[in-house]
mmCIF file of the C-alpha atoms, coordinates in Angstrom:
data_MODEL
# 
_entry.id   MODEL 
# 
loop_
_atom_site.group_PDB 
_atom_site.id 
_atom_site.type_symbol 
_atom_site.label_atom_id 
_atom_site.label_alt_id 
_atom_site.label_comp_id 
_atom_site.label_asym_id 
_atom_site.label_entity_id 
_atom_site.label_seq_id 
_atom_site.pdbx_PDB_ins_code 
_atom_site.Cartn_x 
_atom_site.Cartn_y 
_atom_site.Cartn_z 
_atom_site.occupancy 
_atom_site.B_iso_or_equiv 
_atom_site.pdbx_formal_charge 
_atom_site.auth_seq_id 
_atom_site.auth_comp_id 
_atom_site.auth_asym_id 
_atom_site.auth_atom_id 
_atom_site.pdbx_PDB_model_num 
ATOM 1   C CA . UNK A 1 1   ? 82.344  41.674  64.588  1.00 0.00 ? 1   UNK A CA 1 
ATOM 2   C CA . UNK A 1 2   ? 82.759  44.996  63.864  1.00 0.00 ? 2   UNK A CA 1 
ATOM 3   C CA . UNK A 1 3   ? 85.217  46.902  61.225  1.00 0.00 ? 3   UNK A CA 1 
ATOM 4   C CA . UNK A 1 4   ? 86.632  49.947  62.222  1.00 0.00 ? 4   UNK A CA 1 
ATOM 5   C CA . UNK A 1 5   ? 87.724  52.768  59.151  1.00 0.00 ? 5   UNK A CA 1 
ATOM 6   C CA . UNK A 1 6   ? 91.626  52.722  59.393  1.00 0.00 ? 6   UNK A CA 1 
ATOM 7   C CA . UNK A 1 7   ? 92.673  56.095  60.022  1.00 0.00 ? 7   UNK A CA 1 
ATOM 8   C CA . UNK A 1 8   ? 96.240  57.678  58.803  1.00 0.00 ? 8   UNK A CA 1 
ATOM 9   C CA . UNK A 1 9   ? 97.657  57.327  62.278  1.00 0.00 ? 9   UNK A CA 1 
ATOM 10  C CA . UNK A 1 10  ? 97.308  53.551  61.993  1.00 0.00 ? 10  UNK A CA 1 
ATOM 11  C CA . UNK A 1 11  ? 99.359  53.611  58.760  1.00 0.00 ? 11  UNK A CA 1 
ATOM 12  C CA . UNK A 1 12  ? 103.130 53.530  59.672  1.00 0.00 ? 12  UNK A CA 1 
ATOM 13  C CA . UNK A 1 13  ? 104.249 55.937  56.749  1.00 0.00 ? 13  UNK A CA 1 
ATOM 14  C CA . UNK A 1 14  ? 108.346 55.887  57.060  1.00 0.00 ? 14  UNK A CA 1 
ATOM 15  C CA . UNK A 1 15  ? 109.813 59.659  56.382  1.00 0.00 ? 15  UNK A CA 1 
ATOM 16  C CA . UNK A 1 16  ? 111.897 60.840  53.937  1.00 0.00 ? 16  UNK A CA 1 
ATOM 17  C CA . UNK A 1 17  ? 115.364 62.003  54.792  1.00 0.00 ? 17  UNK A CA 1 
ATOM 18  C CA . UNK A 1 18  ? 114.673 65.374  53.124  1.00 0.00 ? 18  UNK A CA 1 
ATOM 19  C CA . UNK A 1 19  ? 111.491 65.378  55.752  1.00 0.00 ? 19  UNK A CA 1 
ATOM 20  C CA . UNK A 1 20  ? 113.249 64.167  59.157  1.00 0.00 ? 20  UNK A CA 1 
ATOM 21  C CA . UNK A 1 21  ? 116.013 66.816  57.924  1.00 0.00 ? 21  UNK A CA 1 
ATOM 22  C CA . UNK A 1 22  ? 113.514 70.133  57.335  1.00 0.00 ? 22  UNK A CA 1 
ATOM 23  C CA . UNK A 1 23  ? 111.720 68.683  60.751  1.00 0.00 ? 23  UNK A CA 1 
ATOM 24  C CA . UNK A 1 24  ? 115.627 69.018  62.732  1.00 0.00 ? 24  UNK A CA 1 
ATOM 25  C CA . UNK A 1 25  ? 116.261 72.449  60.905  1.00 0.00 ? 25  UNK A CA 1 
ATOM 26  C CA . UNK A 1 26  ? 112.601 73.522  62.217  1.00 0.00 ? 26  UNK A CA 1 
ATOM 27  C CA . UNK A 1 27  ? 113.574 72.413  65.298  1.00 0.00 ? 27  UNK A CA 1 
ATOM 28  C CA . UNK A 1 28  ? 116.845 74.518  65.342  1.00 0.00 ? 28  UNK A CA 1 
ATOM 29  C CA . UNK A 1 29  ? 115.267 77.146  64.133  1.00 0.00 ? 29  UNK A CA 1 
ATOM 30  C CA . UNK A 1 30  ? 112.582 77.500  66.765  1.00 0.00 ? 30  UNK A CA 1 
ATOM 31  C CA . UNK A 1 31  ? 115.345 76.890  69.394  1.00 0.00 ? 31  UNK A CA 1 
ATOM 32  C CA . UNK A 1 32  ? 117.058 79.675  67.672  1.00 0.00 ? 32  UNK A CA 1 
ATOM 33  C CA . UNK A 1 33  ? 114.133 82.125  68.281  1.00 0.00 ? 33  UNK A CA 1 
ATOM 34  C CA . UNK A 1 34  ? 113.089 80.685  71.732  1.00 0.00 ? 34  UNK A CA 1 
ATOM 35  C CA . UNK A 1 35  ? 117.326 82.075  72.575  1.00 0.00 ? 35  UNK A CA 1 
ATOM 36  C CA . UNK A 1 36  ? 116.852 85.647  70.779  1.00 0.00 ? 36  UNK A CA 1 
ATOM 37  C CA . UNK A 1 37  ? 113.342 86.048  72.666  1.00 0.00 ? 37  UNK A CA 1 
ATOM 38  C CA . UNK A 1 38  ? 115.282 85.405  76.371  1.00 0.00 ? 38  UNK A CA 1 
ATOM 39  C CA . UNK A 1 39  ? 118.288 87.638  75.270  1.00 0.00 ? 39  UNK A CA 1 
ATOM 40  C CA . UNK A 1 40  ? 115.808 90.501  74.351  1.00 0.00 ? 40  UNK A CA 1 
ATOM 41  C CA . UNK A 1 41  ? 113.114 89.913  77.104  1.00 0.00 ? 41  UNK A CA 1 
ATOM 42  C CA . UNK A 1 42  ? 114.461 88.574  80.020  1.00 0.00 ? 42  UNK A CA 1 
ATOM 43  C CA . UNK A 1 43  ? 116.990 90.474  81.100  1.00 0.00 ? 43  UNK A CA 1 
ATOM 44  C CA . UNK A 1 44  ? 114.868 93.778  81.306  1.00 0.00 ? 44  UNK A CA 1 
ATOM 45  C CA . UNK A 1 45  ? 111.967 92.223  83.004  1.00 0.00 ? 45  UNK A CA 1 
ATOM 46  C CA . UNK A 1 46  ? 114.192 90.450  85.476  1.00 0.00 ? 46  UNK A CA 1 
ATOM 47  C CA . UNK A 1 47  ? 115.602 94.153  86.427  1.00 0.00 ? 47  UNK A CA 1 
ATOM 48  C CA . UNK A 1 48  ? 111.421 95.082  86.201  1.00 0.00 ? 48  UNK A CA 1 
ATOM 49  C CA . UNK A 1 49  ? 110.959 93.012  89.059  1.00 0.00 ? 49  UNK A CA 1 
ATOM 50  C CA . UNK A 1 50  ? 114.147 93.510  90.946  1.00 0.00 ? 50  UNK A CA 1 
ATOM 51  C CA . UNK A 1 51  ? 114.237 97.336  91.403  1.00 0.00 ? 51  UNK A CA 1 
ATOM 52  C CA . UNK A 1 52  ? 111.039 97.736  93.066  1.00 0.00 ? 52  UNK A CA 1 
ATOM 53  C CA . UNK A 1 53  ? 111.932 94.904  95.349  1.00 0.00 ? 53  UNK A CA 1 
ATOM 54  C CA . UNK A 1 54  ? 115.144 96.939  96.487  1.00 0.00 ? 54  UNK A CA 1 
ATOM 55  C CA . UNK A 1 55  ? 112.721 99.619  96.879  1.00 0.00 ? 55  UNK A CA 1 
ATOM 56  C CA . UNK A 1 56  ? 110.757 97.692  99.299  1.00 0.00 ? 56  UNK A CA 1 
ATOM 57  C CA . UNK A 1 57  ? 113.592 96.259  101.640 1.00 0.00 ? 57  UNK A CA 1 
ATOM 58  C CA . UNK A 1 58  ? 115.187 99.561  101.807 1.00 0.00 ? 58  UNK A CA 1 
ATOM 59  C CA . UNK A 1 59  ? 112.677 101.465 103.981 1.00 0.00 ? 59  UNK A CA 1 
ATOM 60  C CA . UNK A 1 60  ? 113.053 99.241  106.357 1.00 0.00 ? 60  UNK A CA 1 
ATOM 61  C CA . UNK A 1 61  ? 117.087 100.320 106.311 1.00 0.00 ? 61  UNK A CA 1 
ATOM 62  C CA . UNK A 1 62  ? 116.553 103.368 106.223 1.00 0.00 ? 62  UNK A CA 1 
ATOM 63  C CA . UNK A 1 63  ? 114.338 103.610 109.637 1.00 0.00 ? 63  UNK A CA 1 
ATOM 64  C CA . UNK A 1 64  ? 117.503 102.157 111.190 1.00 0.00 ? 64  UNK A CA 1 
ATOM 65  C CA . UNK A 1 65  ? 119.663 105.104 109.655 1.00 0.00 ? 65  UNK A CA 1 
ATOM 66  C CA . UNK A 1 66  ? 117.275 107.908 111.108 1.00 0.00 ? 66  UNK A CA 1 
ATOM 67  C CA . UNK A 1 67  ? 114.652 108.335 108.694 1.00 0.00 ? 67  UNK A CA 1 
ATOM 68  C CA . UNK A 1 68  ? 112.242 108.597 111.348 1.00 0.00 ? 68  UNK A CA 1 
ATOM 69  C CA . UNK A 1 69  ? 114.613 111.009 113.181 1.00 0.00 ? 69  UNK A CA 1 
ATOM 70  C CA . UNK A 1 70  ? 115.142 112.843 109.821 1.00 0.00 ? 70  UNK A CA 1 
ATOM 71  C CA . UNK A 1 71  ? 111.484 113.188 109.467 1.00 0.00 ? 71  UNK A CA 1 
ATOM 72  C CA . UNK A 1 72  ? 110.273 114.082 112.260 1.00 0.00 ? 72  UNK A CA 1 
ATOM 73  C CA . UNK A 1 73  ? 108.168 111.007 112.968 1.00 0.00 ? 73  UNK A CA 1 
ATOM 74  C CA . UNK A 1 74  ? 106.660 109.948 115.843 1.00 0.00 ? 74  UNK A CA 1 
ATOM 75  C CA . UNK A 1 75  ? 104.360 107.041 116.901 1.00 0.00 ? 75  UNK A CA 1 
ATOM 76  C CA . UNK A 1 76  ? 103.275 104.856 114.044 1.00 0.00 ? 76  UNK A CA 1 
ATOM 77  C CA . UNK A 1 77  ? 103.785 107.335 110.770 1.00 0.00 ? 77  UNK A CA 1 
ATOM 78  C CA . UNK A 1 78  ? 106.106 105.206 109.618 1.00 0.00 ? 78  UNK A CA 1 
ATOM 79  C CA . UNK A 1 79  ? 103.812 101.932 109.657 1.00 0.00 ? 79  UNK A CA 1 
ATOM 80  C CA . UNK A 1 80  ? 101.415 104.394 107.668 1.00 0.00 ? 80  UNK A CA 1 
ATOM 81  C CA . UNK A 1 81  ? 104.060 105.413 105.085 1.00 0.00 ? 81  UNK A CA 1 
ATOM 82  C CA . UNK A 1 82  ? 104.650 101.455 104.696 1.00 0.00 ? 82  UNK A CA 1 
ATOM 83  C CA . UNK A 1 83  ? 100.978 100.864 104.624 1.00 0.00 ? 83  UNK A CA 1 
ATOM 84  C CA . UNK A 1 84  ? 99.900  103.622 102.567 1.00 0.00 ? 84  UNK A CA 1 
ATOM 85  C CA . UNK A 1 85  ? 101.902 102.002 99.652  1.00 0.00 ? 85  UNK A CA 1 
ATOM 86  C CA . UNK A 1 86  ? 99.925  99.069  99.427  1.00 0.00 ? 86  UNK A CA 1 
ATOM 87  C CA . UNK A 1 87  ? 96.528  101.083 98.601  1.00 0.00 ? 87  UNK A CA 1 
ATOM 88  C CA . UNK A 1 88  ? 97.563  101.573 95.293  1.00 0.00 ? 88  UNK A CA 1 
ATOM 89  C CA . UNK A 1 89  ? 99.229  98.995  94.752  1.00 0.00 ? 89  UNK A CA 1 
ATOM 90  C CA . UNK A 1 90  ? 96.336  96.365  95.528  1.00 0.00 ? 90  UNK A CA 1 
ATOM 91  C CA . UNK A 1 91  ? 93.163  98.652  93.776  1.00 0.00 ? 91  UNK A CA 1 
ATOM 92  C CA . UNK A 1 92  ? 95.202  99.316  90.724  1.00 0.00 ? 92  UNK A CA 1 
ATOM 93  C CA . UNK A 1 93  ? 96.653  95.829  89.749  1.00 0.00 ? 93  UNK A CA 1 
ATOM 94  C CA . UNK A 1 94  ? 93.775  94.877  87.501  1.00 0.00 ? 94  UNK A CA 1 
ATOM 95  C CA . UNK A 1 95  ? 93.143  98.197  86.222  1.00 0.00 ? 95  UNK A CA 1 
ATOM 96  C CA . UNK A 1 96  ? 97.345  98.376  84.799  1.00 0.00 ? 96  UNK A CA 1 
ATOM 97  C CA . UNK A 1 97  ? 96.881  95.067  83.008  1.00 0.00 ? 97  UNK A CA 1 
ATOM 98  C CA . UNK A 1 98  ? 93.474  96.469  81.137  1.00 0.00 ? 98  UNK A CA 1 
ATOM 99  C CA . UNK A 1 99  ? 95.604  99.778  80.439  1.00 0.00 ? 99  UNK A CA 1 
ATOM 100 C CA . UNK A 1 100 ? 98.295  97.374  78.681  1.00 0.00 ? 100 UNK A CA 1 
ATOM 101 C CA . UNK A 1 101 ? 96.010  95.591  76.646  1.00 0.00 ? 101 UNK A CA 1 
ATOM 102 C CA . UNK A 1 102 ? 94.759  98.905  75.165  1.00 0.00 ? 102 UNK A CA 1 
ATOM 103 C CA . UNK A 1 103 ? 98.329  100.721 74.963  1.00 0.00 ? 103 UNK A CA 1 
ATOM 104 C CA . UNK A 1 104 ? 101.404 98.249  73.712  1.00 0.00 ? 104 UNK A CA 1 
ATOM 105 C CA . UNK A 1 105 ? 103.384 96.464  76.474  1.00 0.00 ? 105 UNK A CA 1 
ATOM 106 C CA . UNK A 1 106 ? 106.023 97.959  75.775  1.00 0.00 ? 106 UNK A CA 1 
ATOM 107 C CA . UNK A 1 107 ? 104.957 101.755 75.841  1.00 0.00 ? 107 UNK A CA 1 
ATOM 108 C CA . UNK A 1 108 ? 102.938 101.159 79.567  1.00 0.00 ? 108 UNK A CA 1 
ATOM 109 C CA . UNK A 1 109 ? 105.872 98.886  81.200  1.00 0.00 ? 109 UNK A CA 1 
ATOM 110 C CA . UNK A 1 110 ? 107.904 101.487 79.977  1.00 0.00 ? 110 UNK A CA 1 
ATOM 111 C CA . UNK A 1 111 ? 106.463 104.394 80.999  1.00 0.00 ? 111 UNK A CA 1 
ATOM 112 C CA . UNK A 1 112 ? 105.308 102.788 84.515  1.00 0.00 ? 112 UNK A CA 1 
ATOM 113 C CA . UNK A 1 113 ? 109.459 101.614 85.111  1.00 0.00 ? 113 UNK A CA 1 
ATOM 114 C CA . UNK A 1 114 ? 110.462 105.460 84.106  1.00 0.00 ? 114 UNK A CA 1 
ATOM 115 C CA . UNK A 1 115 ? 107.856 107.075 86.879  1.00 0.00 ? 115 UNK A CA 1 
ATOM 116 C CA . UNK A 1 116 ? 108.348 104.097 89.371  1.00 0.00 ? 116 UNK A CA 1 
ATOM 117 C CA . UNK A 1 117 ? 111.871 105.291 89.292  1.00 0.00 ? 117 UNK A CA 1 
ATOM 118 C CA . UNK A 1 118 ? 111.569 108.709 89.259  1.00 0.00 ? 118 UNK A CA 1 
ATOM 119 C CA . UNK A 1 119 ? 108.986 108.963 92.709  1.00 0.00 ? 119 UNK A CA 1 
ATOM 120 C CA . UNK A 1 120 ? 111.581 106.214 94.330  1.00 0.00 ? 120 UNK A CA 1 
ATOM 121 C CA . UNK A 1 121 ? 114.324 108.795 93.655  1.00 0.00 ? 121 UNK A CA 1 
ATOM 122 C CA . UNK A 1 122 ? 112.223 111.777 94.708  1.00 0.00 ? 122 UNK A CA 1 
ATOM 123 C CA . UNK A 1 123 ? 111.470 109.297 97.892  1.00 0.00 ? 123 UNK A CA 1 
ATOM 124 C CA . UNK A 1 124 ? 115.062 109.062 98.950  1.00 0.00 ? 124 UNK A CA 1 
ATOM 125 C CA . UNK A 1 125 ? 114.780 113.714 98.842  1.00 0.00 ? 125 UNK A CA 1 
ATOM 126 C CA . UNK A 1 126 ? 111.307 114.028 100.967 1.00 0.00 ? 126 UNK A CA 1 
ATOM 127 C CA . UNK A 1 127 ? 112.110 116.529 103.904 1.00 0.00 ? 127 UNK A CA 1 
ATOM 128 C CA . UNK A 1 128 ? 108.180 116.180 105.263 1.00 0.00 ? 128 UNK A CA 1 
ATOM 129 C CA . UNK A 1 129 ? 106.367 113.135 106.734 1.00 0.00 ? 129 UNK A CA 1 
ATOM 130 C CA . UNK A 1 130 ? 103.765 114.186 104.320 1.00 0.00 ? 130 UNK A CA 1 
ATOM 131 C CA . UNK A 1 131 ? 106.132 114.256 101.277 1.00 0.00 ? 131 UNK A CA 1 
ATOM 132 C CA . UNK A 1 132 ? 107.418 111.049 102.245 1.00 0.00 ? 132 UNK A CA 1 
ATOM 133 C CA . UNK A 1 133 ? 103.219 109.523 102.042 1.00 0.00 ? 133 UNK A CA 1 
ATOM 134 C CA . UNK A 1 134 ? 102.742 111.611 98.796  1.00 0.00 ? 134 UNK A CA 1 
ATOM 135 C CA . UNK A 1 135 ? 105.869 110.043 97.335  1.00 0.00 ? 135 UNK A CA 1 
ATOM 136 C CA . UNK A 1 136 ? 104.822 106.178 99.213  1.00 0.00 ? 136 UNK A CA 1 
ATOM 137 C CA . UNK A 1 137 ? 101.282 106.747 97.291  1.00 0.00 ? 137 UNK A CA 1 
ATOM 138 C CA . UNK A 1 138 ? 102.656 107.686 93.662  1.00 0.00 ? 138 UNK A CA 1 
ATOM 139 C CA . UNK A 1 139 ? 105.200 104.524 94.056  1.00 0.00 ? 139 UNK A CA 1 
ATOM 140 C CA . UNK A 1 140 ? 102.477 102.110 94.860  1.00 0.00 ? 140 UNK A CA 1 
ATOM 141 C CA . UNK A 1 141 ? 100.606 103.753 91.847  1.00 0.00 ? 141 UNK A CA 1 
ATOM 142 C CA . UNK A 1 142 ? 103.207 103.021 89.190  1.00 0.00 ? 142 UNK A CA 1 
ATOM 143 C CA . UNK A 1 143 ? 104.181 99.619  90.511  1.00 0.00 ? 143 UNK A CA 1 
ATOM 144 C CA . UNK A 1 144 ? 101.081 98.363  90.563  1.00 0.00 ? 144 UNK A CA 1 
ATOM 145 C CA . UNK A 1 145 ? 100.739 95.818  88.021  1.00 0.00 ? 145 UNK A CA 1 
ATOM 146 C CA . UNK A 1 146 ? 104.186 96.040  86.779  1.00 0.00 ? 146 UNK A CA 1 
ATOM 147 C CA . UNK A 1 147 ? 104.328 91.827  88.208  1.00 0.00 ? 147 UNK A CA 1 
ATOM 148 C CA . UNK A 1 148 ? 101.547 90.931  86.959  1.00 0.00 ? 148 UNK A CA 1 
ATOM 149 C CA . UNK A 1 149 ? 102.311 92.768  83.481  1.00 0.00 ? 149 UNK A CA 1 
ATOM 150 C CA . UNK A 1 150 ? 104.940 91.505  82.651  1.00 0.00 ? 150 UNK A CA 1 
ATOM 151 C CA . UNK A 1 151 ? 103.342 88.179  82.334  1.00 0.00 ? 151 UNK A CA 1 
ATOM 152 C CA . UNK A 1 152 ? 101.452 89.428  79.764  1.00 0.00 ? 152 UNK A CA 1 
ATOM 153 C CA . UNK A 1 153 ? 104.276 90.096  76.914  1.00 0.00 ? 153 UNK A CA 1 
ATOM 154 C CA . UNK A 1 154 ? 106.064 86.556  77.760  1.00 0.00 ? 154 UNK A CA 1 
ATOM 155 C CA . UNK A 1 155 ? 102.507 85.068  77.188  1.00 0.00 ? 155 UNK A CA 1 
ATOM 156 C CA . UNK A 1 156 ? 102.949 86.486  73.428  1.00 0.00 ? 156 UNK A CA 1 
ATOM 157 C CA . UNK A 1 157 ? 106.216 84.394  72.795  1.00 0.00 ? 157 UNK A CA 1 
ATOM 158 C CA . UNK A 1 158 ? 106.146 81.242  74.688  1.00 0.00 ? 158 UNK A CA 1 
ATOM 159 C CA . UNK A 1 159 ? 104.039 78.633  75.001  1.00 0.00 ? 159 UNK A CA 1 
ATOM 160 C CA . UNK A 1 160 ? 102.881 77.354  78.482  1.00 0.00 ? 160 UNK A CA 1 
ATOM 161 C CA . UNK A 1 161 ? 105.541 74.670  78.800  1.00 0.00 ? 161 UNK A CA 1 
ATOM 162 C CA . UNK A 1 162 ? 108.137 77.370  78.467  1.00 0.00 ? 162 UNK A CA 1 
ATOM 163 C CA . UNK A 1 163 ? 106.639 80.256  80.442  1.00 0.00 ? 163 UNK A CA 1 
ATOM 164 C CA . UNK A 1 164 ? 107.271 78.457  83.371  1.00 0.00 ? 164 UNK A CA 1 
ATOM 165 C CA . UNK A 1 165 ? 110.953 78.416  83.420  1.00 0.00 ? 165 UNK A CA 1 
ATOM 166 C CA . UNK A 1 166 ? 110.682 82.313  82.261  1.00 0.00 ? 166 UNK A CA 1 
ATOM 167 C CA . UNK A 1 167 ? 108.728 82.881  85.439  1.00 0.00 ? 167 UNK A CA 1 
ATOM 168 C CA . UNK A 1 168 ? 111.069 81.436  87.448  1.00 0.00 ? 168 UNK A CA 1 
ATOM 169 C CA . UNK A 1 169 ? 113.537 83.155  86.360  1.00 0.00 ? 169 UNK A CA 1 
ATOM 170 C CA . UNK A 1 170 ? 111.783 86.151  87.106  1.00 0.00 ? 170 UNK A CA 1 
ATOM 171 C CA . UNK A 1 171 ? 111.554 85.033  90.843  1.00 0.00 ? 171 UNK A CA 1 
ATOM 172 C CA . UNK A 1 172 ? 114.792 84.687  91.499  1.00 0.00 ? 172 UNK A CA 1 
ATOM 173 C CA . UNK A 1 173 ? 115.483 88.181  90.825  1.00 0.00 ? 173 UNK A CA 1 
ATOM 174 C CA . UNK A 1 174 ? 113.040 88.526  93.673  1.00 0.00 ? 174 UNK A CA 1 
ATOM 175 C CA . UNK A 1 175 ? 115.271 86.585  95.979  1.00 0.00 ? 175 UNK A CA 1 
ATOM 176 C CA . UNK A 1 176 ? 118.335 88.281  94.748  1.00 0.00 ? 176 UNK A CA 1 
ATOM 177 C CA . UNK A 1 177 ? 116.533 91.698  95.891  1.00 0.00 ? 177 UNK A CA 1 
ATOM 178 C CA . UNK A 1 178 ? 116.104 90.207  98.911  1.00 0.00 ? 178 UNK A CA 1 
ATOM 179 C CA . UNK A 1 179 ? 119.657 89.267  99.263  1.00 0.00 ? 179 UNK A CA 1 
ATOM 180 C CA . UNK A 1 180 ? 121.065 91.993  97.831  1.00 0.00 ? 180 UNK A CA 1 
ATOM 181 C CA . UNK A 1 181 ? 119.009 94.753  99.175  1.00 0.00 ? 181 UNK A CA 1 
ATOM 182 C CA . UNK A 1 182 ? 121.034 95.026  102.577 1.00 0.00 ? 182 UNK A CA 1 
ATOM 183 C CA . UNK A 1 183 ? 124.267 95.268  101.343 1.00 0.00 ? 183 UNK A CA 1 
ATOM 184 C CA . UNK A 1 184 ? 123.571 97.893  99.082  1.00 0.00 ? 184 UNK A CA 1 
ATOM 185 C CA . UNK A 1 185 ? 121.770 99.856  101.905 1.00 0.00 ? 185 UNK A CA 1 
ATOM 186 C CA . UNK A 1 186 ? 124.648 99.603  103.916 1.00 0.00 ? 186 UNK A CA 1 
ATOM 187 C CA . UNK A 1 187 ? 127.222 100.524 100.758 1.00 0.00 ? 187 UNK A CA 1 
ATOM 188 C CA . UNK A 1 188 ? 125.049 103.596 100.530 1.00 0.00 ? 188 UNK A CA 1 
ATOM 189 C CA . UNK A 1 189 ? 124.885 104.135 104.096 1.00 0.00 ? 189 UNK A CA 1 
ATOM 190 C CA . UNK A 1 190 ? 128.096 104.074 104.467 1.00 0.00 ? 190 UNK A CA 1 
ATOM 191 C CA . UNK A 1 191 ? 129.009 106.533 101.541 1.00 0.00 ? 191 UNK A CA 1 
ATOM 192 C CA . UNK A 1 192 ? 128.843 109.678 104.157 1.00 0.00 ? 192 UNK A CA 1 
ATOM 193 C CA . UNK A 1 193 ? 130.933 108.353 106.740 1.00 0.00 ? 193 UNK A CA 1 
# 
């Protein structure tokens, strides 16, 4: 017959009060924190994600209130212009996230929200098919990796059981783009009537 060692976890050690009551106040006090860290994170990223989706559904709109007219297009330029955002996009995903990791989070999600939005405003004042490419390419360039990045500061603050809930969070401003996105082209379209 063997004899095992008896370990501590086979001891049933009762706690103190003064212990079950710092272990509750811990408890509160991480819950605390987890609340502060979704008030000061979550709300920016979940606009990080939401923009460029707006971006995305509106070119569609606008073909349908004459930007192909406006522009000159003919043929399939304006697949290209929808096309040509992509190259970016897909090349430069990895390469943003290794930029981020060498400049803070904050400084390259930052910067890359600030020149997303200034090229999708100077997208909406192209006169040229070729302006309208130039300005397709230099979006695609700043939102690659802006997804994917922000990952990378929630991964700093929550564990994995909570950075699932942030994440979906984050999706739904996706869908809300996607809901949203028509009735703010049409609101806009219908600004110069």
């Amino acid at each position: 017959m063997s004899q095992s060692t008896p370990t501590i976890e086979d001891e049933k050690v009762p706690m103190s009060a003064v212990e079950q009551s710092a272990i509750i106040h811990d408890n509160d006090r991480v819950r605390k924190l987890t609340r502060k860290c979704d008030l000061h994170h979550i709300p920016p990223l979940f606009r990080i994600w939401f923009f460029p989706l707006i971006d995305r559904i509106n070119i569609g709109i606008a073909r349908i209130q004459g930007l192909e007219k406006d522009l000159q297009m003919t043929g399939n330029q304006l697949n290209v212009a929808l096309v040509v955002f992509f190259i970016p996009l897909i090349l430069l995903d990895a390469a943003s996230n290794l930029g981020m990791k060498r400049i803070s989070p904050r400084l390259w999600l930052g910067g890359q929200t600030l020149l997303l939005g200034v090229f999708t405003l100077c997208q909406g004042l192209v006169k040229t098919y070729g302006g309208l490419i130039a300005m397709r390419v230099f979006v695609g360039l700043f939102e690659a990796g802006l997804n994917p990045g922000t990952v990378f500061p929630l991964k700093a603050y929550y564990p994995r059981f909570q950075l699932q809930w942030r994440l979906s969070v984050l999706m739904v401003s996706s869908a809300l783009a996607s809901a949203f996105g028509g009735l703010l082209a049409y609101a806009i379209a219908g600004i110069g009537r």
